[in-house]
Structures are given as C-alpha cells and as structure tokens.
VEXVEXPA-14035 format. One record per residue (C-alpha): residue number from 1; x, y, z. Coordinates in nm, 2 decimals. Example, Ala and Ser with C-alpha at 12.3 -4.5 7.8 and 13.67 -1.06 7.14 Angstrom:
<rs>
- 1:1.23:-0.45:0.78
- 2:1.37:-0.11:0.71
</rs>
This chain:
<rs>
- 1:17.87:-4.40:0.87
- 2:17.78:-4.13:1.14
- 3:17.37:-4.08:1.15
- 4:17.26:-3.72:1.04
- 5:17.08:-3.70:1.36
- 6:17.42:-3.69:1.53
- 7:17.58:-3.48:1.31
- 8:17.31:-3.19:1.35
- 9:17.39:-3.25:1.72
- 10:17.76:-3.20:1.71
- 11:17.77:-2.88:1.51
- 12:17.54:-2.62:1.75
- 13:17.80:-2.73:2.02
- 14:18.15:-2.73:1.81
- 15:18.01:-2.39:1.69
- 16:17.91:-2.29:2.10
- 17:18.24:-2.38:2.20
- 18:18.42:-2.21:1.93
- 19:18.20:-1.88:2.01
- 20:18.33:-1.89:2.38
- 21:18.69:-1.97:2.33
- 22:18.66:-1.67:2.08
- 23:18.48:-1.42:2.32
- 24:18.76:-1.56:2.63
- 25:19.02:-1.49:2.40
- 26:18.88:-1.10:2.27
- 27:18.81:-1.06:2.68
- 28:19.19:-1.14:2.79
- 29:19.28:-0.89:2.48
- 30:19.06:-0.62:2.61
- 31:19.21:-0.70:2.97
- 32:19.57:-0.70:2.88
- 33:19.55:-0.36:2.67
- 34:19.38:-0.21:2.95
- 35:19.69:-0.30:3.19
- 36:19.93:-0.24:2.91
- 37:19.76:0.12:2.88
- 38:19.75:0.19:3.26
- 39:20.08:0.11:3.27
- 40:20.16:0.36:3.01
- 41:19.94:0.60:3.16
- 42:20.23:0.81:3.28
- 43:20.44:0.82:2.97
- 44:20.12:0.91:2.74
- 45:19.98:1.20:2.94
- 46:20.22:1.25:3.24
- 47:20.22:1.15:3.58
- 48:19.97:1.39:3.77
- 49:20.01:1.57:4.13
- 50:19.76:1.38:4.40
- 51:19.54:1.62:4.63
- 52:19.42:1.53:4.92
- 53:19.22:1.71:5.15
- 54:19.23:1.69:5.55
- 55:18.92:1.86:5.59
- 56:18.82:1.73:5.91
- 57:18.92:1.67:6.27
- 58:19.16:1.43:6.32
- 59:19.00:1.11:6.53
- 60:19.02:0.77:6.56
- 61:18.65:0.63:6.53
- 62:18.58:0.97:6.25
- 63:18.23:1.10:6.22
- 64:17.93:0.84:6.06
- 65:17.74:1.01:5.81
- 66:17.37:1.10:5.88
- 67:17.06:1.28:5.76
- 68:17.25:1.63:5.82
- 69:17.60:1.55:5.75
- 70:17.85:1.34:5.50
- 71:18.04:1.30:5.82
- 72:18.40:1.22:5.81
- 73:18.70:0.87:5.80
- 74:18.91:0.82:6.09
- 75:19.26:0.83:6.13
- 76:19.31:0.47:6.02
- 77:19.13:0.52:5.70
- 78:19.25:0.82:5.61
- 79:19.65:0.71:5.70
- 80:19.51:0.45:5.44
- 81:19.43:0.65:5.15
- 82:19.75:0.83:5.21
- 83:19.97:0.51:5.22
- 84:19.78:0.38:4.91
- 85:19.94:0.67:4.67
- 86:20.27:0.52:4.67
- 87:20.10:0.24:4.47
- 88:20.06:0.49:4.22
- 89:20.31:0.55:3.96
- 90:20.09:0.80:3.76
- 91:20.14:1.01:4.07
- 92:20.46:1.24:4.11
- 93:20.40:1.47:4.41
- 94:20.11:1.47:4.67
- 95:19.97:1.81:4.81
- 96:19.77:1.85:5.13
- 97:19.48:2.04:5.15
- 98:19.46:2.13:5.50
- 99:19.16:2.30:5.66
- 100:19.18:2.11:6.00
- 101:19.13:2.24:6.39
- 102:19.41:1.91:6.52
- 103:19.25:1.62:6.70
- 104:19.32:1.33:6.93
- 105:19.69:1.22:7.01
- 106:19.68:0.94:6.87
- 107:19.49:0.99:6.60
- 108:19.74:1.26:6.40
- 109:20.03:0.97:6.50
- 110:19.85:0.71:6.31
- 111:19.77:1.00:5.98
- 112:20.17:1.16:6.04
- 113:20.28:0.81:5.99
- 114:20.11:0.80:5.69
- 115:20.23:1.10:5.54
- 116:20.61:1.01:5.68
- 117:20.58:0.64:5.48
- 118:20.52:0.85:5.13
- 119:20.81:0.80:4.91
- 120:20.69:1.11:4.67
- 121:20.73:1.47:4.70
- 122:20.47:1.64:4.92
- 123:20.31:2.01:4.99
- 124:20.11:2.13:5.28
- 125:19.85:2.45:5.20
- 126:19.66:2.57:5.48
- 127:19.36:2.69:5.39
- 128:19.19:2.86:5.68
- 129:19.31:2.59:5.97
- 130:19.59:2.42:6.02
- 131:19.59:2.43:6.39
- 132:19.76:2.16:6.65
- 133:19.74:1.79:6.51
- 134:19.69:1.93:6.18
- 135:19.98:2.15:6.21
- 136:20.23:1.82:6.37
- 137:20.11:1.63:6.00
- 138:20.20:1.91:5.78
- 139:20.50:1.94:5.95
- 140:20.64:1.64:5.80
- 141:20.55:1.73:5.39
- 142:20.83:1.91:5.23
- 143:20.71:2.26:5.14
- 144:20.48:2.43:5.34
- 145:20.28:2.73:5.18
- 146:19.94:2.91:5.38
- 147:19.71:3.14:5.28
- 148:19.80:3.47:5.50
- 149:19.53:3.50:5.72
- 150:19.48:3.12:5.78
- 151:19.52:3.03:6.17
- 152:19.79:2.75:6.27
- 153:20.02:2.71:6.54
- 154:19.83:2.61:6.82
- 155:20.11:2.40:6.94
- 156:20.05:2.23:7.23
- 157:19.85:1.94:7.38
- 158:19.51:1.91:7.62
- 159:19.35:1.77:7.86
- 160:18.96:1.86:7.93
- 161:18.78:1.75:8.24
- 162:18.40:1.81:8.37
- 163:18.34:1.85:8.76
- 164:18.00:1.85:8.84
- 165:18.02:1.75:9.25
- 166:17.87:2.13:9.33
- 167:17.59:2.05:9.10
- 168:17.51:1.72:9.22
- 169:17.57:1.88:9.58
- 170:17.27:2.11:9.47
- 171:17.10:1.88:9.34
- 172:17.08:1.64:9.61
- 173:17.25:1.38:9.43
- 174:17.51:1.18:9.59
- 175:17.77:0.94:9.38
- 176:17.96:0.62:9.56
- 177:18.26:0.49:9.41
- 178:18.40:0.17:9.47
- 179:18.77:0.16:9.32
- 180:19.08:-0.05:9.34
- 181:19.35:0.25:9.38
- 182:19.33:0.56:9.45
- 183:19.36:0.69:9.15
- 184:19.13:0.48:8.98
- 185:18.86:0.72:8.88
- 186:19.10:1.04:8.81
- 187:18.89:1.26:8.63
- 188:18.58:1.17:8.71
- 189:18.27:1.43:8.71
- 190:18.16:1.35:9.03
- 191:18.40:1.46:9.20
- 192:18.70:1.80:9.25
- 193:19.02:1.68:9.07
- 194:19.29:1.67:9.33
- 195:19.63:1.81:9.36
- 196:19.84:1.50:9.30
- 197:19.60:1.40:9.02
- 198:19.64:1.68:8.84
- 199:19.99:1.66:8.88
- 200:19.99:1.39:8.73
- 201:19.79:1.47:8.44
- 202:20.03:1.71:8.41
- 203:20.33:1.52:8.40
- 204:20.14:1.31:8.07
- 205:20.05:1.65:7.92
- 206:20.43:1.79:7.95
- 207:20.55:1.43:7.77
- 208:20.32:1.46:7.49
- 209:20.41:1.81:7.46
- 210:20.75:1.74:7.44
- 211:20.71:1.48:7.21
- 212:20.55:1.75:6.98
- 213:20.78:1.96:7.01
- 214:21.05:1.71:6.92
- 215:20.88:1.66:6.57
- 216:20.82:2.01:6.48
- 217:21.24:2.06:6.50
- 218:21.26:1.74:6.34
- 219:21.15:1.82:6.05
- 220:21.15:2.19:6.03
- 221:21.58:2.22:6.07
- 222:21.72:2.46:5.99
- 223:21.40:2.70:5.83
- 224:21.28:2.72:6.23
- 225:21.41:3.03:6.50
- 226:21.46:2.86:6.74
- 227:21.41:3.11:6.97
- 228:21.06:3.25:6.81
- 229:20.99:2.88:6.82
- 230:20.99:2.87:7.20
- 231:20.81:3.19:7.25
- 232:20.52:3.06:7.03
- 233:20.52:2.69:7.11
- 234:20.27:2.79:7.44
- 235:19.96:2.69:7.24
- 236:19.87:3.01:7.08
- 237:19.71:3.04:6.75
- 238:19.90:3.22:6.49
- 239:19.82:3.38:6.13
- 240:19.97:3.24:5.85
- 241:20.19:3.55:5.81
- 242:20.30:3.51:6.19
- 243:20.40:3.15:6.14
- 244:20.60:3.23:5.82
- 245:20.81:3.46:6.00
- 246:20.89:3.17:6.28
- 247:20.97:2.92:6.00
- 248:20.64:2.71:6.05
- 249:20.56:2.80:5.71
- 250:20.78:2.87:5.42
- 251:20.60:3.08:5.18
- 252:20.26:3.31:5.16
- 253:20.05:3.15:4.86
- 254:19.76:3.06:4.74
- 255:19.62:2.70:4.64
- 256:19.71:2.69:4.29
- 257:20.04:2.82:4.43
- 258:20.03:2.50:4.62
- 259:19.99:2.31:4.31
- 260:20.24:2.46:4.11
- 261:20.53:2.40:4.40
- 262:20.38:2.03:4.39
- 263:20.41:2.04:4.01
- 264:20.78:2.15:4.06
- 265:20.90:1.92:4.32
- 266:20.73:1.63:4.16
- 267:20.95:1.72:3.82
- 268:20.61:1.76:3.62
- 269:20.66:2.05:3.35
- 270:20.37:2.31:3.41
- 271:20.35:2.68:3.30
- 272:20.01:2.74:3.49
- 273:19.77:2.54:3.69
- 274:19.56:2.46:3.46
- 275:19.88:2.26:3.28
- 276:19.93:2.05:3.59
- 277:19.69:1.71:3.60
- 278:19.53:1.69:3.91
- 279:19.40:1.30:4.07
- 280:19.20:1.37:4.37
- 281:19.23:1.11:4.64
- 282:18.89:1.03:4.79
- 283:18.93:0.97:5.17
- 284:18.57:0.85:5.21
- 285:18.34:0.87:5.53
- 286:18.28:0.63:5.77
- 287:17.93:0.44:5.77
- 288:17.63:0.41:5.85
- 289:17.44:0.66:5.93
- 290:17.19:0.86:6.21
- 291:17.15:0.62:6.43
- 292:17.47:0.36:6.41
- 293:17.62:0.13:6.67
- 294:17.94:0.37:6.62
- 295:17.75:0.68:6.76
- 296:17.63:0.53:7.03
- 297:17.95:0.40:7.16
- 298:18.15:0.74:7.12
- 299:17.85:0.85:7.31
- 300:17.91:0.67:7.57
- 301:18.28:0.71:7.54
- 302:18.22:1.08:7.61
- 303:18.03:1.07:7.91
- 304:18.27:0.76:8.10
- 305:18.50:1.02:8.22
- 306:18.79:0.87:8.07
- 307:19.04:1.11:7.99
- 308:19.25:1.19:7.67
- 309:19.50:1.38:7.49
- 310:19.42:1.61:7.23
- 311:19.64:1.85:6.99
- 312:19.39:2.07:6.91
</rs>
C-alpha cells in the first residue's frame, strides 16, 4: 500500500501538469483562431486599398532621425515596405502618395523596382512634388492623377560639381595631387574641370538620361505625345495641368480622388471615400539619431569630391 506522504506528493504535480497541458492547449486555440480570422480578414470586412507615402527624397543611406527631425528610410527600406504588400491578401490596390523633389540614380532604381515587382493594382497622386526620380517611380503605377498646381516633370538627370582653385588661389592655399591616371581625381574642388572631363561627364549624363527617357515611354504608351514629350523632357518643371496635357498625368484630382480610382481598379465596391478601408504602410526612418556613425560618413561622402547622378 502506497504511503499518504506520497500520495499528497503526487497530486499538486498530476494537478500542475494537468493545469499546463490545459493552458498549452487554450493558447494553440487562441493562436489558431487568430490565423483562421486573419485569414478571413478579407472576406469579413473586405480587402482594403494600401497608402503609402513617398514623402521624402529619394537616397540610398536616407536621413537618421535627430533632435529636430524624424528624418527619413532609404531606398532599400522603403523598396522593402513596398515589396512587403504583395504579402498581403487583405490588400487589393496600392496608392502612392507622392510629395517628392527625385533623388540619387540609383536610389529611384532600387524604389521603381519595387513598385514594378507589385502584383496589385496601383495609383500615383502628386501632391505638391512629384519632380524627377519621383516622377520615373510614378511612372510605373497604373493611373496617374495630380493635384493641378503640383510641380512634376523635371525630367532629366544631374551632375553637380564645386571648384574652389580661385579661392584657394586667394587664399594662399595650394593642393598637390598624386594620382594614377589622369583622370583620377575628375571633379575635384581643387581644381577647374577640364574640357575632356567634362565631356565625359557628359557622355554618363546623356546615358542616364536616355535611360530615363526609355522608361517614361515604357510605361506611358500610348497616353504620351510624343512630340510634347520631347519638347518637355529638357528638365523643366511643369504644373500638374501642364503634364496632363503631355500625357504624364492622366487625370486632374484630388486625394480622395486618388483613393477612389484605387478603390476601382482594386475591384473594392465604394460609393465615397469614407466607404473605402484604408491600411497605411509605415515606411519607417532610419536610426539613430544626432550624432550617428551614418551622418558622419555621408558627411564625409559629401565633401570627397566624388561625383554622382541625381534625377532631381
């Protein structure tokens, strides 16, 4: 016969693991109605149209937040948050919020690749800027509507350089270079650009450019003249009424216009704006902040002399 003492010993712990294999079991429940809900999601209150909002340059390393500023994610990030909505099957149409001035090369590339990879139907709506890079992303979304008086166009690519010799000359201060080629140090501050560097500076500017132009034909078609296309495509900034009438833009709206076309394109039923379900994709910032290693480098990125493309 089993002592008492024993048997007061086996019953707290029979009981304990009874409690926890009940408690496991009500968790995996909870946990498998959730998924079995968010899976739903879409059939129970409809699938909703994404927003996103390019409210920033367009650069590789972004902006670090600081004291003064919430500062702003680079292109990788961003392309990031935009690739993640085809994850998304409460989603049925994206729209782009644009209020950008363009940026680096290579920066739009990596964020229009982004936008090109999404398998749902998209919007642009320029707010007040939609210039340049900002202009080459949109380009690729299937409707573009713009507020009239909001500046795009911009189409064309840039190259900045600083020459400071005639300071320095005044200054008294004198720079020696030691360089492999002779072409080593184009675009360097200390020193007058020549002719056969700038040409070929040039001759990068005029491929990009091309390259630009390429896209915006791409995907406009047919909705572009041509001609008015060339006339414009010489960098200058144009209203949103302006770019309409070349076929940059298809229609004069507002933002909830924006939302509505998304709505429509996306198949979601909506009399008004207010009907249509909106899930706002946060594009974060990068981080740290004042003071961070990221900063610093840009910093000294900016003052090397190195040059680089911009569509802004």
């Amino acid at each position: 016969m089993e002592p008492e003492h024993r048997k007061r010993l086996v019953r707290p712990t029979g009981l304990i693991i009874s409690t926890a294999l009940l408690l496991a079991a009500i968790f995996a429940v909870v946990v498998l109605v959730f998924f079995v809900l968010s899976s739903l999601s879409p059939l129970l209150v409809g699938k909703c149209v994404a927003v996103v909002n390019i409210d920033m340059p367009l650069t590789v390393e972004g902006a670090p937040s600081s004291l003064f500023d919430s500062g702003y994610p680079g292109s990788e990030q961003l392309a990031a948050s935009i690739e993640e909505i085809n994850m998304r099957d409460d989603v049925g149409a994206v729209l782009f919020i644009f209020n950008s001035p363009g940026g680096s090369v290579v920066a739009t590339r990596e964020v229009y690749g982004a936008v090109d990879s999404l398998n749902k139907p998209s919007v642009s709506y320029f707010r007040e800027v939609a210039a340049s890079g900002a202009y080459y992303v949109a380009s690729r979304t299937d409707y573009i509507i713009s507020d009239p008086d909001a500046l795009t166009g911009s189409i064309g690519v840039i190259a900045t350089f600083t020459e400071m010799q005639g300071l320095f000359e005044k200054l008294g201060i004198n720079v020696t270079v030691v360089k492999s080629g002779q072409y080593k140090d184009i675009g360097s501050p200390y020193r007058n650009m020549s002719d056969e560097e700038k040409a070929i500076m040039q001759s990068l500017v005029d491929e990009v450019f091309q390259e630009f132009k390429g896209i915006v034909l791409k995907n406009r078609g047919d909705r572009l003249n041509r001609a008015r296309f060339e006339e414009v495509a010489d960098g200058r900034i144009l209203s949103g009424r302006q770019a309409q009438a070349v076929g940059l833009v298809d229609e004069i709206g507002t933002k909830k216009g924006a939302l509505m076309k998304a709505a429509e394109l996306g198949g979601i039923d909506a009399e008004f704006p207010s009907d249509v379900r909106v899930c706002e994709v946060a594009t974060g910032t990068t981080q740290p902040g004042l003071f961070s290693m990221n900063a610093f480098m840009e910093g000294l990125r900016a003052s090397s002399g190195i040059p680089s493309l911009s569509y802004k």
